[in-house]
MARTORPA-562862 format. One line per field, with one value per residue (C-alpha): residue number from 0; chain; x, y, z. Coordinates in Angstrom, 1 decimal, decimal comma. Example, Ala and Ser with C-alpha at 12.3 -4.5 7.8 and 13.67 -1.06 7.14 Angstrom:
2
resi = c(0  1) $
chain = c(A  A) $
c1 = c(12,3  13,7) $
c2 = c(-4,5  -1,1) $
c3 = c(7,8  7,1) $
// end
This chain:
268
resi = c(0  1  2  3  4  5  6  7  8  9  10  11  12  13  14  15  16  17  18  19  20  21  22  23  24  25  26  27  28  29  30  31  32  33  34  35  36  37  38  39  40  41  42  43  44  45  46  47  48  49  50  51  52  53  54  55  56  57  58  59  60  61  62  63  64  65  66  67  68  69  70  71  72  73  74  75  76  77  78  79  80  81  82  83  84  85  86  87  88  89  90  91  92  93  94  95  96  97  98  99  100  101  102  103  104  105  106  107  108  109  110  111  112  113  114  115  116  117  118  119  120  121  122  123  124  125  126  127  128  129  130  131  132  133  134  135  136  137  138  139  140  141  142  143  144  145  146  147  148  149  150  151  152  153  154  155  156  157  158  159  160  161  162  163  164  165  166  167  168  169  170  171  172  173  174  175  176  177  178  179  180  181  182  183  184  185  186  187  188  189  190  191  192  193  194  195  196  197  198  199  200  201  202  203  204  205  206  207  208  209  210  211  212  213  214  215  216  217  218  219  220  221  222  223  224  225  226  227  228  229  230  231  232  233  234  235  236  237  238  239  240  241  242  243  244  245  246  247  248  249  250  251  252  253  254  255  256  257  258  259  260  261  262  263  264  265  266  267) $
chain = c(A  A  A  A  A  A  A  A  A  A  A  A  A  A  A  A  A  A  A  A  A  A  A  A  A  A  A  A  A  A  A  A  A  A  A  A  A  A  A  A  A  A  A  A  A  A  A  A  A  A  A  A  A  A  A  A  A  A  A  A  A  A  A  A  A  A  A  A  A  A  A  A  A  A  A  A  A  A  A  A  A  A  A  A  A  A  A  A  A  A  A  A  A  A  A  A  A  A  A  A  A  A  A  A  A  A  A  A  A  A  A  A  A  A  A  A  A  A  A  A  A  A  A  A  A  A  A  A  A  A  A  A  A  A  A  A  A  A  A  A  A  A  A  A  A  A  A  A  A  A  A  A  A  A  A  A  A  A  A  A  A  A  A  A  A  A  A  A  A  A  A  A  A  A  A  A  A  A  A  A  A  A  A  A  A  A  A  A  A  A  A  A  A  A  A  A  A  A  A  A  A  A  A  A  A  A  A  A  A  A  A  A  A  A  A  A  A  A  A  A  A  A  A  A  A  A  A  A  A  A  A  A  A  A  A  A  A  A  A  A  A  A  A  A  A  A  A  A  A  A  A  A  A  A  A  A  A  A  A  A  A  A  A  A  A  A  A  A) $
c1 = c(178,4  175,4  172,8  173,6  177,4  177,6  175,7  178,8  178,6  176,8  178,7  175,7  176,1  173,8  172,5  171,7  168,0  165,4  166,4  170,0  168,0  165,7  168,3  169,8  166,7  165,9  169,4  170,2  166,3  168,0  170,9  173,9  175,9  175,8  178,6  176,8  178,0  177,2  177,5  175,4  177,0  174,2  171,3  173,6  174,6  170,5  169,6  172,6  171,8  167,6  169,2  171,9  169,3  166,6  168,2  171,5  173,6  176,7  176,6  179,3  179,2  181,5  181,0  182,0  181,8  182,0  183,3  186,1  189,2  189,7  186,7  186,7  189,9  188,9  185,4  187,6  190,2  187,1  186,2  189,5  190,9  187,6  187,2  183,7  182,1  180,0  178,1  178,4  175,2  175,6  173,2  174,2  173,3  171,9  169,6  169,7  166,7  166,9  167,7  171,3  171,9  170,4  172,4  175,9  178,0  179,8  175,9  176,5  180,4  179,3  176,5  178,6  181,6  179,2  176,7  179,3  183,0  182,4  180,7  182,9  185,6  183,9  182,8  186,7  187,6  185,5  185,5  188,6  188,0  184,3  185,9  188,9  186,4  183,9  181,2  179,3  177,0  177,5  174,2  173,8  170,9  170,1  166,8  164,3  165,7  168,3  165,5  164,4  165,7  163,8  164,5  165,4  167,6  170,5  173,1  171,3  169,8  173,1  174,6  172,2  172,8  176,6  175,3  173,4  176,1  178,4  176,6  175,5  179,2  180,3  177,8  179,1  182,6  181,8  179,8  180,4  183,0  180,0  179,6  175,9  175,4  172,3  171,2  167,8  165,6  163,2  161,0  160,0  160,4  159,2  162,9  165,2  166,7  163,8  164,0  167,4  168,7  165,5  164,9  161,4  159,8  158,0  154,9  154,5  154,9  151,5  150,9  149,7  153,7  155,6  156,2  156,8  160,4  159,7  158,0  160,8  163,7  161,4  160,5  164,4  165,2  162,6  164,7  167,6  166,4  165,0  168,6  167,8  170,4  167,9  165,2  162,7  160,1  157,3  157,6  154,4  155,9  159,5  158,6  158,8  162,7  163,6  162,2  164,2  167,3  166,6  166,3  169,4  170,8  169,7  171,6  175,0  176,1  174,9  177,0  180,3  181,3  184,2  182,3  179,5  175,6  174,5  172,0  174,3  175,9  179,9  180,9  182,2) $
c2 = c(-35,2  -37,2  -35,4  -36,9  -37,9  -38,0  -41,2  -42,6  -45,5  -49,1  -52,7  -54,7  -58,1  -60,3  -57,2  -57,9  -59,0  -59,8  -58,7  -57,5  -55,0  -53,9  -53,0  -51,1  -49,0  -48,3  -46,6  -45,0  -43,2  -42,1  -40,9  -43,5  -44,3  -47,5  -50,4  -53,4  -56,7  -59,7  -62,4  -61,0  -58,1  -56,6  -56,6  -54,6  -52,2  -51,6  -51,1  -48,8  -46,4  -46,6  -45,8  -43,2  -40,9  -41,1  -40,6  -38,8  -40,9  -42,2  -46,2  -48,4  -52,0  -54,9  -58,3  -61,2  -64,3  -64,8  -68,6  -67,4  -66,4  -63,6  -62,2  -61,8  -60,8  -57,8  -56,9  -57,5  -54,7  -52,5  -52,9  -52,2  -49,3  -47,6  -45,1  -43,8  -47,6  -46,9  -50,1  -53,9  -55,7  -59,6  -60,2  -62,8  -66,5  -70,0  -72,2  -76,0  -77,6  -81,5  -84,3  -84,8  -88,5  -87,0  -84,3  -83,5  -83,0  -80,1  -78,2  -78,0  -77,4  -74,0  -72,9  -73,4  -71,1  -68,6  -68,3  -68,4  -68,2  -64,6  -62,9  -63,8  -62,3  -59,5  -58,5  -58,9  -56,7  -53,8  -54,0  -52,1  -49,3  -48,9  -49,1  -46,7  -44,2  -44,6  -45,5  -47,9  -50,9  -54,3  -56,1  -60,2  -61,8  -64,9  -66,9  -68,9  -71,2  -71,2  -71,9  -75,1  -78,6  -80,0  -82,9  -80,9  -78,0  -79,7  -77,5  -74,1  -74,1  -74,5  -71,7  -69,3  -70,1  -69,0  -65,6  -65,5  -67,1  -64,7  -61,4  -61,6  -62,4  -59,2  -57,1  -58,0  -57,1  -53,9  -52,2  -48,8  -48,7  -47,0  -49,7  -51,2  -55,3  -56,4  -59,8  -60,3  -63,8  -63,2  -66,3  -67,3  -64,6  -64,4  -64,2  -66,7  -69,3  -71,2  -74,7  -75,4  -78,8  -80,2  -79,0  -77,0  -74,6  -71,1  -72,6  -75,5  -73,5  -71,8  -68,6  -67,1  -67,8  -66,0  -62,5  -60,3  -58,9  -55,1  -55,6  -57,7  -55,6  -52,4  -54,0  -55,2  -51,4  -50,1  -52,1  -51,2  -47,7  -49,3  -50,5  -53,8  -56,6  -59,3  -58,6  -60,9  -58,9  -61,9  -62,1  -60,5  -60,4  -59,9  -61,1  -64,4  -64,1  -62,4  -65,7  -68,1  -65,6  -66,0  -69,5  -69,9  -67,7  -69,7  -72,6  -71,0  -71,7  -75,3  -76,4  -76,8  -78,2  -80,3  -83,2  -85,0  -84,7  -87,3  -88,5  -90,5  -91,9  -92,2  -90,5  -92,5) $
c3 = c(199,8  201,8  203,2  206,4  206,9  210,2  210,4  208,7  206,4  206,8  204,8  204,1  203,4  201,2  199,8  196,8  197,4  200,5  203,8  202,7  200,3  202,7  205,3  202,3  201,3  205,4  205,9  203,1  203,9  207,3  205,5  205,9  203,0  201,6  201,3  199,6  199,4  197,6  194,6  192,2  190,6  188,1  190,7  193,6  190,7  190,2  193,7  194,5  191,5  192,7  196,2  195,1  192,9  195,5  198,7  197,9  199,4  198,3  197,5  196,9  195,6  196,4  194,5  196,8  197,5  201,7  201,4  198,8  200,8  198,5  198,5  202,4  202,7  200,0  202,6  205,8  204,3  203,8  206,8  208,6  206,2  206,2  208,7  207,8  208,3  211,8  210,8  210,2  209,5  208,7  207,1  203,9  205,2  203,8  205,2  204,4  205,8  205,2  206,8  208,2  206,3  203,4  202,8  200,6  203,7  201,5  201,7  205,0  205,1  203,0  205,4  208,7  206,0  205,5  208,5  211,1  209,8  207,7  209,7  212,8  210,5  209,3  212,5  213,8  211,3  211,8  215,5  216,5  215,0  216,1  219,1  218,5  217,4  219,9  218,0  215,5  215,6  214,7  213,7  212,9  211,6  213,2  213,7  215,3  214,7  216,8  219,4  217,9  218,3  215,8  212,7  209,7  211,5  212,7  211,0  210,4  213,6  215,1  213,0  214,2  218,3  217,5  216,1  219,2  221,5  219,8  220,0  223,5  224,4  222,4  223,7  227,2  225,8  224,6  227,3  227,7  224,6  222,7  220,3  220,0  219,2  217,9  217,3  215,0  215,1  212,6  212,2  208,5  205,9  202,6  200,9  198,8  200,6  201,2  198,9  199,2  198,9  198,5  201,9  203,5  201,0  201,6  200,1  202,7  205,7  207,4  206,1  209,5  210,4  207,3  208,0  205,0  204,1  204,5  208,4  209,3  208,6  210,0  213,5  214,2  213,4  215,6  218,2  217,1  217,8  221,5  222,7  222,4  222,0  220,9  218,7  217,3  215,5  216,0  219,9  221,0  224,7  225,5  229,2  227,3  226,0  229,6  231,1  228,7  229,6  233,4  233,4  231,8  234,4  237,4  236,3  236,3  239,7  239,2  235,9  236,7  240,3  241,7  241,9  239,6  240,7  243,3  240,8  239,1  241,9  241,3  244,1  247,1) $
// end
């Protein structure tokens, strides 16, 4: 029995190392029991035995693959059949950082699979009965990315503003069901998937700008803990976000009218 098993249980995905595994350690400290997810069979086994003995939870491990239609179907069952789950956190991602032209079309093809299309599903999955029972979280790692339009980014960049898009549409869908959405941007972080594809490496970027692995996952917990929907551990002042948010807000009434815009002068 866990020490604390009315926190329920939390399905991790991408688990297996960097951020996954540091979402992994930080609640099974605070006493949820563990679902994690990933590829690599041997290093999930590891950490859920470290993670078992030391925090008395229980920890269960699920080899998948995200872009194999079996695999997912197997996590999405989990996910729906499981009534102790109180937490989703997608987490598991790629990042290919190269040039569009340049690129094996099928690199891309996997990223937009499994940055977008599992945890959309996953998150579909586990959603009803979070809201059946009245409680849960759902939390999706995004990035900075999805803030810049830049050469480079075309795909990953565009997988991340869907798990934004998406999350503030869900949290909007949710309110008051007692379900909590949380969407993370961490900038760079010191984990795996840099290198890919030929593409930007940890070692060429600015060290000033690469946060560490542990401080990353702890900040978007602290605002988890704060209520907040959007949480990018680097921002030093959220003013800045609210301003991005209200600017976007102050075109609404403007984008979608019966006629076109004077300034390009088709209307009679």
């Amino acid at each position: 029995m866990s020490k604390q098993a009315s926190l329920g249980t939390a399905l991790i995905t991408g688990a297996s190392s960097g951020i996954g595994a540091v979402y992994a350690d930080r609640l099974a400290k605070r006493g949820y029991d563990l679902i994690l997810v990933a590829r690599r069979v041997d290093a999930l086994k590891k950490l859920a035995e470290e993670l078992s003995a030391r925090d008395g939870v229980r920890v269960q491990t699920v080899q998948a693959d995200l872009i194999d239609a079996q695999d997912i179907a197997k996590v999405e069952k989990l996910l729906r059949d499981d009534a102790s789950i109180t937490m989703l956190v997608n987490n598991a991602g790629t990042a290919t950082l190269a040039p569009f032209a340049q690129t094996d079309i099928a690199a891309f093809q996997r990223e937009i699979e499994l940055n977008i299309t599992a945890p959309t599903r996953l998150a579909r999955a586990v959603l009803p009965g979070l809201l059946a029972r009245g409680k849960g979280a759902i939390i999706n790692i995004a990035s900075v990315m999805s803030q810049m339009v830049q050469p480079g980014n075309t795909v990953y960049g565009g997988t991340k503003a869907y798990l934004l898009h998406f999350s503030q549409a869900l949290a909007q869908e949710t309110t008051g069901a007692g379900v909590q959405v949380q969407v993370v941007l961490p900038g760079a972080t010191r984990t795996e998937i840099w290198g890919k594809q030929g593409g930007t490496t940890l070692e060429s970027l600015p060290a000033e700008i690469v946060m560490e692995t542990d401080d990353m996952v702890d900040a978007s917990l602290a605002g988890f803990d704060q209520g907040e929907l959007v949480t990018i551990p680097a921002l030093p002042d959220v003013g800045d976000w609210q301003r991005l948010v209200d600017a976007r807000t102050a075109l609404l009434p403007n984008l979608s009218k019966n006629k076109s815009a004077a300034r390009y002068g088709v209307n009679s």
